[in-house]
C-alpha positions in Angstrom: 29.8 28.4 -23.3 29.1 26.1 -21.2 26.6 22.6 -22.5 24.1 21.0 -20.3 22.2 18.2 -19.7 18.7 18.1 -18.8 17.5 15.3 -16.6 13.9 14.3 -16.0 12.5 11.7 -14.3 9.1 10.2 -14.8 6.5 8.1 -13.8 3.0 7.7 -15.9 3.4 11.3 -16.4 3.1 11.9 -20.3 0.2 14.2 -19.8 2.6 16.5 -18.6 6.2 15.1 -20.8 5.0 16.6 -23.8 4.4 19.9 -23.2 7.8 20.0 -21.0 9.7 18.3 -24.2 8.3 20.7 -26.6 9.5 23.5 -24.3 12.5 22.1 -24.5 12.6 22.2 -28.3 12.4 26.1 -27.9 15.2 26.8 -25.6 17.6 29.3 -26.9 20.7 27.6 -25.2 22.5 25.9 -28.2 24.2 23.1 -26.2 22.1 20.7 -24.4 21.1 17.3 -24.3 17.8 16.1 -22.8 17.6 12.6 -20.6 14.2 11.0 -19.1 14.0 8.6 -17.2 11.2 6.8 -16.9 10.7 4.5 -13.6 8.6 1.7 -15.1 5.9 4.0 -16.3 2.3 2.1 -17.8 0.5 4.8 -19.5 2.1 5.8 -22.9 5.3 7.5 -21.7 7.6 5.6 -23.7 6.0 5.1 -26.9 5.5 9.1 -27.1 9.1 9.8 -26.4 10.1 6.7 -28.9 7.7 8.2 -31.5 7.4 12.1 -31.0 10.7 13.0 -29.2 13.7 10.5 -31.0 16.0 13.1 -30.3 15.9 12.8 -26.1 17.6 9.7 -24.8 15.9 7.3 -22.6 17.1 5.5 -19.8 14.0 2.8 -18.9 13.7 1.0 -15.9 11.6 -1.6 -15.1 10.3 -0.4 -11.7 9.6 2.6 -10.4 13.0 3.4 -8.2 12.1 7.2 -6.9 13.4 10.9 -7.9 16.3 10.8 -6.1 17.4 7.3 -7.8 16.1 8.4 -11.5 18.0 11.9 -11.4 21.4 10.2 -10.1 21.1 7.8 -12.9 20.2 10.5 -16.0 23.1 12.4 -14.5 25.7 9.5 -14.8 24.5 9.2 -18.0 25.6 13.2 -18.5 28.9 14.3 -20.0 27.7 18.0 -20.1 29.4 21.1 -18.2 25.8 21.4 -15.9 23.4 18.9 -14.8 20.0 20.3 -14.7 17.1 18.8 -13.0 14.0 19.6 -14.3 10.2 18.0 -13.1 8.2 16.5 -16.0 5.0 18.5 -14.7 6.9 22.2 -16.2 7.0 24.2 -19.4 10.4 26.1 -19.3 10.7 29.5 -21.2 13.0 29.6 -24.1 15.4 31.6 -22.0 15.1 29.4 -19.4 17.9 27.1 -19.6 20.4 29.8 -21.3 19.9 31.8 -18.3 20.9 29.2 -15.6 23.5 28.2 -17.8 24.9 32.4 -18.0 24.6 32.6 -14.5 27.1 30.0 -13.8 29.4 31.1 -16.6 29.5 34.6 -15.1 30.1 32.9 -11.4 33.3 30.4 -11.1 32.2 30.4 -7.2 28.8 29.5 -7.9 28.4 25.9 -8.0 24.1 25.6 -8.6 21.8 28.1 -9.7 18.5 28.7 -9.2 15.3 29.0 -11.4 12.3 31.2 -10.6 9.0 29.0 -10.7 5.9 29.9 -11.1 2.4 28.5 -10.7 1.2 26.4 -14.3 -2.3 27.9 -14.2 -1.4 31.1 -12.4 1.6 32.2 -14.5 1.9 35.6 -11.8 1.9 33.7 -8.8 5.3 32.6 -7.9 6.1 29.1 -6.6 9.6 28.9 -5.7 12.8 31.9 -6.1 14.9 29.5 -4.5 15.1 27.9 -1.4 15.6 29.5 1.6 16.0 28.4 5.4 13.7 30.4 8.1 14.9 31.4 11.7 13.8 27.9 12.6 16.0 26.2 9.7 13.0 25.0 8.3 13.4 25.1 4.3 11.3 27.0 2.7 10.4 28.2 -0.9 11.5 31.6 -1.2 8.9 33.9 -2.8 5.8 31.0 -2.7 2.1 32.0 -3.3 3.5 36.0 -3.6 2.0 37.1 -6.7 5.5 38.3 -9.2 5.7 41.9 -9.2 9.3 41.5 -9.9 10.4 41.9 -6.0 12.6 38.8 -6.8 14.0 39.7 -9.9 18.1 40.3 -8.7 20.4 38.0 -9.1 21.0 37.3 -5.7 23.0 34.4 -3.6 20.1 32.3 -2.1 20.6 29.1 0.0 20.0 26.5 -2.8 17.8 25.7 -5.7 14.5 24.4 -5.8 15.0 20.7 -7.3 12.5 20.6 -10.0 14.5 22.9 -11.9 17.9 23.5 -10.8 21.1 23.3 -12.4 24.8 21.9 -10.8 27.8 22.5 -12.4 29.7 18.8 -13.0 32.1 19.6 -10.6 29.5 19.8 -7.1 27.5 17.5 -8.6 30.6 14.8 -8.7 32.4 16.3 -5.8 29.2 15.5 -3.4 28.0 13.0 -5.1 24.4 14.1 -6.3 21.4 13.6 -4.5 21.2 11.4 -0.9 19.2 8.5 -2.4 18.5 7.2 1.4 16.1 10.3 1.4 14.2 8.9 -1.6 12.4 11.6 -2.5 11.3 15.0 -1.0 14.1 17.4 0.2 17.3 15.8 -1.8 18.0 19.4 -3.2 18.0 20.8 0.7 20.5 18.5 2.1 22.3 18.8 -1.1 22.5 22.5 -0.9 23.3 22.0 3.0 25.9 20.0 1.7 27.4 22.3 -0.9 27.6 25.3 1.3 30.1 22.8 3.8 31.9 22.4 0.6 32.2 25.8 -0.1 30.3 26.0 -2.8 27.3 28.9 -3.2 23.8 29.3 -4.9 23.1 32.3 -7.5 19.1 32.7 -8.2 18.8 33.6 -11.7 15.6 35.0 -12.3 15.5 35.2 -15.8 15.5 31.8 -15.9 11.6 31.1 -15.5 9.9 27.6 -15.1 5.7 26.4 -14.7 5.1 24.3 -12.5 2.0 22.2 -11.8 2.1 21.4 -8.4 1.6 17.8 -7.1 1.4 16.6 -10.5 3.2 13.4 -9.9 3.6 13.4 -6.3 2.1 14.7 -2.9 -1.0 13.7 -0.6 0.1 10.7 1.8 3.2 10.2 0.2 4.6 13.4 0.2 3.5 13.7 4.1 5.7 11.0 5.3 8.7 12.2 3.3 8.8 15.3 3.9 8.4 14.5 7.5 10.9 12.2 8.2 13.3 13.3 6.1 12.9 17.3 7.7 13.9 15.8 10.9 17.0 13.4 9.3 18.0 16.5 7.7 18.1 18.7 11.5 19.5 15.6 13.1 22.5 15.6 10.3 23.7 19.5 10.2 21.9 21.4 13.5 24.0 22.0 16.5 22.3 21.1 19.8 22.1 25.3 19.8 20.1 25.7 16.5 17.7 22.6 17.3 16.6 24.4 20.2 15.4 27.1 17.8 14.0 24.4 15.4 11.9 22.4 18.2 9.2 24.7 18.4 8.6 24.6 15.0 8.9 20.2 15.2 6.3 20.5 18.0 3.7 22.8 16.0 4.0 20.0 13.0 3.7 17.3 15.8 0.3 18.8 17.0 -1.0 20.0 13.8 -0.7 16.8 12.8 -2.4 14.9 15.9 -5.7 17.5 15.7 -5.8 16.3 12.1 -5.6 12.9 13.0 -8.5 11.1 10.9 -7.1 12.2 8.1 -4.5 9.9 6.1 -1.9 12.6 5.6 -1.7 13.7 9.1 -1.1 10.3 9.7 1.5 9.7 7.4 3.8 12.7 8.9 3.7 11.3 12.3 4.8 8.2 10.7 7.7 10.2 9.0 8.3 12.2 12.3 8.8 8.6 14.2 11.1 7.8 11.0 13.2 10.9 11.1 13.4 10.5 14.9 14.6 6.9 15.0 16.7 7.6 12.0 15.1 5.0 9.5 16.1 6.0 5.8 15.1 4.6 2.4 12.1 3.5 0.8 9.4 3.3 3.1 6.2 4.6 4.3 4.4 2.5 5.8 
């Protein structure tokens, strides 16, 4: 059997902690540890998890460092057979981290597995069955806003996991090194899973294994525009062949003019920004 450890980052997000926590407390899977941590949070994070939740460990910062930063860190903290990343903004089922946990067991060549996400309010209305890269090697959430009618329900081999809830087995997560923290946040779990199938390594979805998500919880709008802008492009300028960005320009260009029509508005804005980024190859913290 193999044990896990759950990692969650947060940031002012105990609205949302304690219902994930107490999901926790239900899981089925009899060998797991639980780690937040929490990037300088101001609202009542840590006295909850001191008070209601003695049983997770804490790792507090004094700043908020980022997703990327926080989930590297909980993992080091790990001594666990999986690493399992998990957003503070979901209630797992009780099967949920038994299943991911099986599906690796069952697959030596498997080195992440999936989880199938769904929608917090709209428990039928799928948010992620993986991740998946178009014709254009654009990533893309496999499955999203398709109402479950079980069409994803095989165990299939999908090009990575979706990171707010995706398990690693130890030995891709220390091979690769975890997540890229010059990407910051937004699209770690791509160019991890880009990485990983270099390595050799493959991704099993494991649809038992169901997650609710809220979406933008803790992140999105301006910030979420510049990140997942620039670091699109870093991603294409890292692993496409001059070939294959031929077949991802047109879909760069459509984001480019989207963007410009939208132009008043303070998102558009921010993924031109991240567009210029990518394109001149700035990485880290920044979005200005």
């Amino acid at each position: 059997m193999l044990s896990a450890a759950v990692i969650i980052p947060n940031w002012n997000g105990a609205r949302h902690l304690r219902v994930c926590l107490d999901s926790l407390r239900r899981q089925t899977h009899p060998d797991f540890e639980v780690i937040v941590v929490d990037n300088g949070s101001t609202d009542e994070s840590r006295s909850m998890l001191r008070e209601e939740f003695p049983e997770v460990k804490v790792l507090a910062f004094d700043d908020n460092y980022g997703f990327v930063i926080a989930s590297n860190r909980g993992a080091q903290m790990a001594a666990a057979d999986v690493v399992v990343m998990l957003n503070n903004d979901t209630e797992a089922e009780p099967g949920w981290l038994a299943a991911l946990c099986q599906a690796l067991e069952e697959n030596p060549q498997a080195g992440a597995a999936a989880s199938k996400m769904l929608l917090f309010d709209r428990r039928n209305i799928l948010h992620s069955a993986g991740d998946m890269l178009g014709p254009d090697f654009m990533p893309r959430n496999r499955g999203v806003w398709e109402i479950d009618h079980g069409q994803y329900d095989a165990d299939v081999w999908v090009f990575g996991p979706c990171g707010g809830a995706a398990a690693y087995r130890r030995a891709l997560w220390e091979e690769l090194g975890g997540f890229d923290e010059s990407l910051y946040m937004y699209l770690e779990d791509v160019d991890l899973a880009w990485r990983a199938h270099q390595a050799g390594w493959k991704t099993l979805f494991a649809p038992e294994a169901r997650v609710y998500h809220h979406l933008s919880a803790t992140g999105g709008g301006v910030i979420a525009s510049y990140y997942v802008g620039r670091n699109t492009v870093l991603l294409h300028r890292r692993y496409l062949s001059a070939g294959q960005w031929l077949k991802a320009l047109p879909a760069h260009i459509r984001i480019v003019w989207d963007a410009l029509r939208a132009w008043r508005g303070e998102a558009a804005r921010a993924r031109l920004r991240g567009v210029r980024d990518g394109i001149l190859g700035r990485e880290g913290k920044a979005h200005g």
